[in-house]
C-alpha positions as CSV (number, residue, x, y, z in Angstrom):
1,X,102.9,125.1,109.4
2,X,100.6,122.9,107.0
3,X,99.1,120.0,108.3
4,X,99.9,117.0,106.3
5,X,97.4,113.5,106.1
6,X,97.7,109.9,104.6
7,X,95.1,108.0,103.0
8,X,96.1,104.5,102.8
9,X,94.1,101.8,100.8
10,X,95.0,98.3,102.3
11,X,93.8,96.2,100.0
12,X,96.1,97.4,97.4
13,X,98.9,98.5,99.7
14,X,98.8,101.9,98.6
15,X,99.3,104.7,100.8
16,X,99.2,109.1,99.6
17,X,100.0,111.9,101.3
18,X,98.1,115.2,101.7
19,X,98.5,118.4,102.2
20,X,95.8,120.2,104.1
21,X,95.6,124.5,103.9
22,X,94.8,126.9,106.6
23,X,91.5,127.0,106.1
24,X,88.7,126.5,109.4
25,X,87.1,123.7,107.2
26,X,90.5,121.7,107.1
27,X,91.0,122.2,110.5
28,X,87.5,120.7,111.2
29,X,88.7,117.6,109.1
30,X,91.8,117.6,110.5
31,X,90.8,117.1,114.1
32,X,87.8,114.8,113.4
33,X,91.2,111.7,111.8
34,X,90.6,109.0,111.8
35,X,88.5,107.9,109.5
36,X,87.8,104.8,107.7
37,X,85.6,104.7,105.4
38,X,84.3,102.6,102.1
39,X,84.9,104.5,98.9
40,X,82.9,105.5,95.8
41,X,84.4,106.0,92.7
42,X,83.3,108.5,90.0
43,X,85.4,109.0,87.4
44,X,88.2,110.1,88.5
45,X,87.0,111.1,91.8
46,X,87.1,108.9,94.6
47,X,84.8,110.1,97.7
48,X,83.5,108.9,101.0
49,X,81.7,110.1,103.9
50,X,83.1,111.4,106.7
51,X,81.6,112.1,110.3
52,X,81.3,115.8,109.3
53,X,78.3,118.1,108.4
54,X,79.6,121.6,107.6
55,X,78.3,124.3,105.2
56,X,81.2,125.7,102.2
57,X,82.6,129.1,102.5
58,X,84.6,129.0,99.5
59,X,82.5,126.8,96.8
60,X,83.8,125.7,93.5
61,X,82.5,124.2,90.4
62,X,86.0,123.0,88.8
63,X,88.8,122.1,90.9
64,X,92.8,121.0,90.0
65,X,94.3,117.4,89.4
66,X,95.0,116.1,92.9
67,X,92.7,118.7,94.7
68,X,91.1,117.2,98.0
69,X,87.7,118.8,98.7
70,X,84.8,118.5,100.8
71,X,81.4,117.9,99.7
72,X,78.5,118.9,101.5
73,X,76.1,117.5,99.8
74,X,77.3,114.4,100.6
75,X,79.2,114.9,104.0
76,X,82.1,113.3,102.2
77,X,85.7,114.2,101.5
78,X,86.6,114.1,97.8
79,X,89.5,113.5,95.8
80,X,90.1,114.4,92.1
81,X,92.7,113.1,89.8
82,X,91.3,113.8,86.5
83,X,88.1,114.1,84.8
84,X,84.8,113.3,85.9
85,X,81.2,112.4,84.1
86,X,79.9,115.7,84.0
87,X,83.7,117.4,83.5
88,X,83.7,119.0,80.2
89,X,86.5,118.6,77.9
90,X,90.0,118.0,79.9
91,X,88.0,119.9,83.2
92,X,87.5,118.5,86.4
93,X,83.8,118.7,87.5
94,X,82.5,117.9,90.9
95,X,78.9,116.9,91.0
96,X,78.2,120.2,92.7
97,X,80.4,123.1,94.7
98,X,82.6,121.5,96.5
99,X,85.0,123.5,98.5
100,X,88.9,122.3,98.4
101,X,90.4,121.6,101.4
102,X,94.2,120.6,100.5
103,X,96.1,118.7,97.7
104,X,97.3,115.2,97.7
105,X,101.4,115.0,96.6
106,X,101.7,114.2,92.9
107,X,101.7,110.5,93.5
108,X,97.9,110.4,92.3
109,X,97.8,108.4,89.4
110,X,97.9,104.9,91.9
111,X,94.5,106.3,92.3
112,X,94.0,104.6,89.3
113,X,94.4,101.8,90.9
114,X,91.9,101.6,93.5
115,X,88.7,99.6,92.7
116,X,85.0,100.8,93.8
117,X,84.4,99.5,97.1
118,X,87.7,99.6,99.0
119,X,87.9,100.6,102.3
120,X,90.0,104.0,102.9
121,X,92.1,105.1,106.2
122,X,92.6,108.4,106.2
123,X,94.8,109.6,109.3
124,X,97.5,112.6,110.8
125,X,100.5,112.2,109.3
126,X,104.0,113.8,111.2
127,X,107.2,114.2,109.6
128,X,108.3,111.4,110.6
129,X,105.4,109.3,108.5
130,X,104.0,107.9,111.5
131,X,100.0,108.2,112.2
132,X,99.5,110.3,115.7
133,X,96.7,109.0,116.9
């Protein structure tokens, strides 16, 4: 059974759910919730650190609309709803390999939304949409 999260944005009242996959790296993200952290936007890309140093097994250079990935460059957990700066043509570039650790539910473009700066609670998520921490 996947393992679902929520990112919620208080300021704008906006709240996403995720879909992690099986890999070890999720699973290392998974158990380390919750976070809260500011965010960074770049482009369409909104990332923040998260209390997690870990090496990629699986890198990538262009990941999918609504991908969530983890950057080790940064130590942060990324996610992508459309192009970035460095993206060429209608591609979506991370900065450098990232390695994709689930996909947010097609409700991304409230992303949009979200200014530079806000504060992001990422958290477990049951079926019942309650946080089980």
């Amino acid at each position: 059974m996947s393992k679902k999260i929520e990112f919620s944005f208080p300021e704008k009242g906006v709240t996403i759910v995720a879909e992690l996959n099986n890999s070890s790296l999720s699973e290392e993200i998974f158990r380390i919730l919750p976070v809260e952290a500011q965010i960074n936007r770049w482009g369409k890309e909104i990332y923040f650190t998260i209390p997690l140093r870990s090496s990629i097994i699986s890198p990538q250079e262009v990941v999918e609309e609504g991908d969530i990935a983890y950057w080790p460059d940064g130590a942060c957990l990324c996610i992508f709803f459309g192009p970035t700066p460095v993206s060429r043509g209608k591609e979506i570039r991370p900065a450098s390999a990232v390695e994709v650790v689930g996909k947010v539910s097609p409700s991304w473009d409230v992303l949009n939304e979200i200014p530079d700066g806000s504060i992001v609670k990422v958290s477990q998520f049951d079926r019942k949409g309650v946080d089980r921490q």
